[in-house]
N, C-alpha and C positions, 0 to 999 in steps of 0.2 A: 555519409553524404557524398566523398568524394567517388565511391562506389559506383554508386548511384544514377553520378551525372556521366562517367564512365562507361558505364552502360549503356548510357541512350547517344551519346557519345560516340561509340562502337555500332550501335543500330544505323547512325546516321553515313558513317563514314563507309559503310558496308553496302550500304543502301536497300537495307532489308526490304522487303514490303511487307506492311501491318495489316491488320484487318480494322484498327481503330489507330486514338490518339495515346499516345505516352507520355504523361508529366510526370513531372519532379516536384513534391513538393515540400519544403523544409518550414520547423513551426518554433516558435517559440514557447517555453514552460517545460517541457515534458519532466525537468528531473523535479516540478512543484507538483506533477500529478493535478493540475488544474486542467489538462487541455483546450484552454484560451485559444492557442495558435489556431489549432484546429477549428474550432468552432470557427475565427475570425473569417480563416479560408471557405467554411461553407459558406458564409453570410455572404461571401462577395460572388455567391454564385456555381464557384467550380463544383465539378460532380463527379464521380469516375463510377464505374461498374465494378471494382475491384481495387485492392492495394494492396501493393507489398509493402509493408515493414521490415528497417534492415536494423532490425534492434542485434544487438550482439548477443547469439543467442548458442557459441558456441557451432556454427553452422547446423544446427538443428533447424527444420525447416516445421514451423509450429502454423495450423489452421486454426488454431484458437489463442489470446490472449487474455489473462487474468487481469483482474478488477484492482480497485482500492479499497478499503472501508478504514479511515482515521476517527482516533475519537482522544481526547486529551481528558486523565483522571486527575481530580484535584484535591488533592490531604489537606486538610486545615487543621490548625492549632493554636497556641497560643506564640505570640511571637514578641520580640522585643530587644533588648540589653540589661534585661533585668536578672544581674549574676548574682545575688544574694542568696540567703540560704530558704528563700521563701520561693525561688525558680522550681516546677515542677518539672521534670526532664518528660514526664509521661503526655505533656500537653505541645510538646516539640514533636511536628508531622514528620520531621526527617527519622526520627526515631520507629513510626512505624511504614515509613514507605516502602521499606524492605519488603514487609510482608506483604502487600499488594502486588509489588515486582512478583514474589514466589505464588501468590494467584496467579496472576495474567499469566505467565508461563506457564503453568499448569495448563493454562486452556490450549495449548499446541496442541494437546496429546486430544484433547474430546475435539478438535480440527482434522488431527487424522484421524478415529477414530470415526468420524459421521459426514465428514467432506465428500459429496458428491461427485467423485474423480474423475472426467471423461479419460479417454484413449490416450489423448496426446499428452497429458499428464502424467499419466500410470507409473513411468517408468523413473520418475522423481522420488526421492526420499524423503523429500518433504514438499509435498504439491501444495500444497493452500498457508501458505506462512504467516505464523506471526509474529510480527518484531516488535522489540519494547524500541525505540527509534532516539524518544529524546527527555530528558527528566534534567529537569530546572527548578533552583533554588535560590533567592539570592542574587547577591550580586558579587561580583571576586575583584580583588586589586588592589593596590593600596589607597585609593579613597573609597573603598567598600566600608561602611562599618561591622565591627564583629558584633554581629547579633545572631539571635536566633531567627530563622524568617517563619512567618506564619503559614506560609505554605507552600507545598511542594506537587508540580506538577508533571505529572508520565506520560506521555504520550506514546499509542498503540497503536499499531500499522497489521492490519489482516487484508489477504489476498483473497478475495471469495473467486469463486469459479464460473466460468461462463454458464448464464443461466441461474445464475444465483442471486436471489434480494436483498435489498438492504433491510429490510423490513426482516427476509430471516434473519440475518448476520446481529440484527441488531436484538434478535427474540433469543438468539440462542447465544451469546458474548453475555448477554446483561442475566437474563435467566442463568446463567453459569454462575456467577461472579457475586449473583446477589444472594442466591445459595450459601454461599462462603462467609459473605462478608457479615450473613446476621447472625453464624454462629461466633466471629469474633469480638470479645467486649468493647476495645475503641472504634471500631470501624460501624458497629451496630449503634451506638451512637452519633459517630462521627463520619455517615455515609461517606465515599469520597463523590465530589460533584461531576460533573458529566459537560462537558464542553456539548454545545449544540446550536446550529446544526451540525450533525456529523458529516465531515467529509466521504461521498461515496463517490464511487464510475465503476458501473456495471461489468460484466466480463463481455466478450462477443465473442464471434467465429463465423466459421463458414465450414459447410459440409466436406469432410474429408474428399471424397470425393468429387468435389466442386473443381469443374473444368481447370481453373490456374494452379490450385493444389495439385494436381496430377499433372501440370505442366513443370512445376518448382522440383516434386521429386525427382520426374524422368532427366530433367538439368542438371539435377543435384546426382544423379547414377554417372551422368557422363561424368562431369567435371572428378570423381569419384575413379 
């Protein structure tokens, strides 16, 4: 940000001459992946022909940006404080959450394998990612009681690619997963449930080519 205002900063005290207007404009949310901010700024009107994003990107100068798709899985079982010798360990979700984690990671690999990679990606090792992000159980501390809780919930973070659906993302994640889960005995009874709506935002870009892109590189050659 401080970049940013630096820049136009510099344009003014120089007294470049523009062919248009140069704003700034700073948003709230971005690390929630809601983009609210954003939204709020178009609603009150503003409109630009182009933007730079000065996401830290390693000075890589990227024409396209990758998407969201969240979806939160939910184990259920039996739950309680019931330590006797009539407690079943096999009806405790924490017991098979594991093997759901070793799903969902599994699906990275059929991610690179069938991810629709553009150009500006390519050179990534892992261009469309997916993160296990957050899995909650319970409550911890010393007015936590010790129990067992009834359910455990993961939460999964995949980046589709510009150009990509939530509609696929979401035919080819559940198609994967559901494959799996009805060959295993608790889980084929014990589907895990599906947080919904799923959290999505699309990927975008702008043509490599595109007049400010070729403006960004030949910048990025001097500075270079």
């Amino acid at each position: 940000l401080a970049a940013s205002l630096m820049a136009v900063a510099r344009l003014k005290r120089l007294d470049v001459p523009l062919h248009g207007d140069v704003k700034v404009e700073s948003v709230v949310d971005e690390e929630f992946a809601g983009g609210h901010g954003t939204l709020a700024a178009r609603l009150r009107g503003h409109r630009a022909d182009a933007a730079v994003v000065p996401e830290n990107s390693g000075m890589t100068i990227y024409h396209m940006h990758r998407g969201l798709w969240i979806v939160h899985l939910t184990v259920r079982g039996a739950g309680g404080i019931d330590f006797n010798a009539e407690a079943d360990p096999a009806d405790n979700p924490i017991e098979h959450v594991g093997r759901l984690i070793a799903l969902v990671a599994g699906y990275r690999e059929v991610r690179r394998a069938r991810a629709n990679v553009p150009p500006a990606y390519a050179h990534l090792k892992d261009p469309s990612p997916v993160l296990l992000t957050k899995l909650g159980s319970g409550a911890f501390g010393p007015a936590a009681p010790i129990a067992v809780p009834d359910a455990v919930t993961l939460e999964v973070y995949v980046q589709p690619m510009p150009g990509e659906s939530r509609e696929a993302i979401e035919a080819e994640f559940f198609g994967y997963l559901d494959s799996l889960l009805g060959a295993d005995p608790y889980f084929r009874l014990h589907p895990p449930e599906r947080s919904h709506p799923y959290r999505f935002m699309p990927g975008s870009g702008v043509p490599a080519d595109h007049p400010l892109v070729r403006l960004e590189l030949a910048a990025d050659e001097v500075r270079a």
